[in-house]
VEXMARPA-687647 format. One record per residue: x, y, z of N, C-alpha, C, CB in turn; residue number from 1; residue in one letter. Coordinates in Angstrom, 3 decimals, padded with zeros to 6 digits. Glycine has a CB too. Example, Ala and Ser with C-alpha at 12.3 -4.5 7.8 and 13.67 -1.06 7.14 Angstrom:
2
REC        n_X        n_Y        n_Z       ca_X       ca_Y       ca_Z        c_X        c_Y        c_Z       cb_X       cb_Y       cb_Z    nr   rest
REC    013.190   -005.690    007.800    012.300   -004.500    007.800    013.200   -003.300    007.800    011.308   -004.473    009.046     1      a
REC    012.850   -002.250    007.080    013.670   -001.060    007.140    012.900    000.030    007.870    014.084   -000.598    005.725     2      s
***
This chain:
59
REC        n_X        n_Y        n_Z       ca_X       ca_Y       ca_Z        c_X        c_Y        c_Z       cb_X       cb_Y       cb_Z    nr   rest
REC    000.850   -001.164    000.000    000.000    000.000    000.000    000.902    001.235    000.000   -000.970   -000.006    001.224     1      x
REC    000.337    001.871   -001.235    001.709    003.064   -000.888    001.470    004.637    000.425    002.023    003.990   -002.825     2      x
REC    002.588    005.194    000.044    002.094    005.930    001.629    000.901    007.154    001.659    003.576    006.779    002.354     3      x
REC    000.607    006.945   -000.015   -000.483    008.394   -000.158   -002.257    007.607    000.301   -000.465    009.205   -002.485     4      x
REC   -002.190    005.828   -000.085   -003.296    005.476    000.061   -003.263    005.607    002.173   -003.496    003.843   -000.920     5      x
REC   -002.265    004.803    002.735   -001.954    004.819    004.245   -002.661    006.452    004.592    000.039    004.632    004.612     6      x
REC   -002.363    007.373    004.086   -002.293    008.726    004.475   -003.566    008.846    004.723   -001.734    009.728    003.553     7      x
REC   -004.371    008.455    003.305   -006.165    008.688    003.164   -006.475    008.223    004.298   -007.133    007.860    001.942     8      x
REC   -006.361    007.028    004.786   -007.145    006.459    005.726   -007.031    007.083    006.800   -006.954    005.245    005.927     9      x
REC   -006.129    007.229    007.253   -005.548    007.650    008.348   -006.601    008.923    008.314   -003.829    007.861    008.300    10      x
REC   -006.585    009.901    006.949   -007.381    011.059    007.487   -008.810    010.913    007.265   -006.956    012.346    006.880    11      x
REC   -009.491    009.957    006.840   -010.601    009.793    006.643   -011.181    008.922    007.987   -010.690    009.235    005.297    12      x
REC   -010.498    008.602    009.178   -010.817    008.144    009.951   -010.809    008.815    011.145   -010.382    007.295    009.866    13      x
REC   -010.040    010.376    010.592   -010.565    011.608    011.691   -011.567    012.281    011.660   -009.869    012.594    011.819    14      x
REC   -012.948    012.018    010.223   -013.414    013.215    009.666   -014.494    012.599    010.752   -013.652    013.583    007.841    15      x
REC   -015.455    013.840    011.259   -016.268    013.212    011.868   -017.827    012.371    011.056   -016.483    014.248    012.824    16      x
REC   -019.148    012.748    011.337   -020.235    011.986    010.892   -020.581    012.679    009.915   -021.280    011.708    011.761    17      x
REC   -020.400    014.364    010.056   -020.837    015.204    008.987   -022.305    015.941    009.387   -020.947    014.265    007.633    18      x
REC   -021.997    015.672    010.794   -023.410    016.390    011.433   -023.168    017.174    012.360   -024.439    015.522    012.042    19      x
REC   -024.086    018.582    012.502   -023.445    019.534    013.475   -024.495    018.657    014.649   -023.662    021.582    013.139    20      x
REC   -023.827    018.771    015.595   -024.017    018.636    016.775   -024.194    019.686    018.317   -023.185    017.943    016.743    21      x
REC   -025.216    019.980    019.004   -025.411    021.626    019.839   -025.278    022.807    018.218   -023.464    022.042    021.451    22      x
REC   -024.987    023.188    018.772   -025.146    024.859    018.234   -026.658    025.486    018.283   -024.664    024.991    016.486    23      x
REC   -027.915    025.021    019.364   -028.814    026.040    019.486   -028.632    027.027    019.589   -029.413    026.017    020.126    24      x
REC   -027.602    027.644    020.641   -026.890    028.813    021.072   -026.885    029.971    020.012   -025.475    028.411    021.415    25      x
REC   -026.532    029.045    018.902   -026.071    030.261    018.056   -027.235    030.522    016.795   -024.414    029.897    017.362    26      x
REC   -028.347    029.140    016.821   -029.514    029.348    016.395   -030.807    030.976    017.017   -029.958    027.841    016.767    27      x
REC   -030.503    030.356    018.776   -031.032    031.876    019.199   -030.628    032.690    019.119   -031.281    032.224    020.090    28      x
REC   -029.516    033.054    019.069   -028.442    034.257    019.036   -029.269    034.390    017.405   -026.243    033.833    019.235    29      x
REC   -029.061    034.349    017.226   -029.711    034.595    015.390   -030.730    035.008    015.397   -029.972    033.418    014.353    30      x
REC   -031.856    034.482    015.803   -033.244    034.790    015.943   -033.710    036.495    017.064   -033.843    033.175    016.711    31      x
REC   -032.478    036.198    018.397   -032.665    037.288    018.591   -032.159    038.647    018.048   -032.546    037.173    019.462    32      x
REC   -031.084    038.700    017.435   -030.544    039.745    016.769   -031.133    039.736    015.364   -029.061    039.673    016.794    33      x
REC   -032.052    039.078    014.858   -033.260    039.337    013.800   -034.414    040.350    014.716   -034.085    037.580    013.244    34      x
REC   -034.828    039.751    015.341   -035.966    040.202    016.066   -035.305    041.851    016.403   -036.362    039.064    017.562    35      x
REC   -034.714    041.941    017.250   -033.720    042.863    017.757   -033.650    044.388    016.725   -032.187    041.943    017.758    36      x
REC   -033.227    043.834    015.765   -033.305    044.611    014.124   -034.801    044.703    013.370   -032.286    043.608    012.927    37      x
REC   -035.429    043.697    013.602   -036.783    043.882    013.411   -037.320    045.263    014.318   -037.513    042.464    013.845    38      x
REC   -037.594    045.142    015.453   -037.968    045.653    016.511   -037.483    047.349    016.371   -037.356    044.757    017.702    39      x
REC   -035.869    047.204    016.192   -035.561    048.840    016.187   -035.984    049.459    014.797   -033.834    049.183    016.421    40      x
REC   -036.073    048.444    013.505   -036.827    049.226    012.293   -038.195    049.893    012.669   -037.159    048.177    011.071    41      x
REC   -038.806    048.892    013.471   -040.501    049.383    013.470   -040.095    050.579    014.525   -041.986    047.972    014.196    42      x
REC   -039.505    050.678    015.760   -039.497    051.996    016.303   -039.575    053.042    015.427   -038.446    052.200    017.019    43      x
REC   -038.053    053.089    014.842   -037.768    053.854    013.841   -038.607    054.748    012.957   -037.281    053.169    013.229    44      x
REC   -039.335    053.584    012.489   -040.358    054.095    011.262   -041.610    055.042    012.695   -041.367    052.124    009.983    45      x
REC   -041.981    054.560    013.539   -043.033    055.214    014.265   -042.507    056.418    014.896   -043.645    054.324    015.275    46      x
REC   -041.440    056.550    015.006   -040.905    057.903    015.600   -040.393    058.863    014.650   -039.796    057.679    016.555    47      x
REC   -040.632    058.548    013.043   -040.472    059.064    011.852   -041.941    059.642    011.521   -039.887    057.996    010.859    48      x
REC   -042.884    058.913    011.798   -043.925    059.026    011.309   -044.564    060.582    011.161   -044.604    058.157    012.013    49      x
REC   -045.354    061.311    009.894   -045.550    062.199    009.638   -046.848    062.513    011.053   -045.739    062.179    008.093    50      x
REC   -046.792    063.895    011.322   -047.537    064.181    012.500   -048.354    065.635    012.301   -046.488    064.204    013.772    51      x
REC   -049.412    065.865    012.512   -050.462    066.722    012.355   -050.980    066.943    010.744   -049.995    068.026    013.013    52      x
REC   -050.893    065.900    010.146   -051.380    066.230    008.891   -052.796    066.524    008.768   -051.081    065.260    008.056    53      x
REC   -053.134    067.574    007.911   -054.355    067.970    007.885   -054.986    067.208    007.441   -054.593    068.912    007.423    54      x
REC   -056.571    067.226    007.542   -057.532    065.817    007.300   -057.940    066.479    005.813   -059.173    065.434    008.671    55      x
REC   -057.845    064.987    005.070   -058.057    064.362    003.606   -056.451    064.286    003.323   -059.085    065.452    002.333    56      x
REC   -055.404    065.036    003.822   -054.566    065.080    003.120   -053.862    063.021    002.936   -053.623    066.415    003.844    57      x
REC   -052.743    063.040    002.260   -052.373    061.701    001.552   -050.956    061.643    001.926   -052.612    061.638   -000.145    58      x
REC   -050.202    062.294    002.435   -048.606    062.248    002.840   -048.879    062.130    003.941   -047.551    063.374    002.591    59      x
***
C-alpha cells in the first residue's frame, strides 16, 4: 500500500459523521438579533412618522 493510500485512511478516519451537533446557542443568538433589528426598524419608522397632517390630506 503506498504511503499516499496509508495517508487517506488515516485522514478519513478523523473526519467526523458530517453532522453539526449543539449549536442552538447560536440558532437563538440569530433569531434574537433578527428580532432585535426587526424591533428597532418598526421603532424607527413610528418615531419618523408624519404628524399633524391635515384631514383628507395623503402624505
Amino acid at each position: 500500500m503506498s504511503s499516499l493510500m496509508l495517508w487517506a485512511q488515516v485522514a478519513a478516519g478523523e473526519v467526523g459523521s458530517g453532522r453539526i451537533t449543539g449549536g442552538w446557542g447560536y440558532v437563538w443568538a440569530s433569531y434574537g438579533i433578527t428580532w432585535g433589528a426587526f424591533s428597532l426598524y418598526a421603532l424607527s419608522l413610528w418615531l419618523r412618522r408624519p404628524k399633524n397632517l391635515p384631514a383628507g390630506s395623503k402624505e
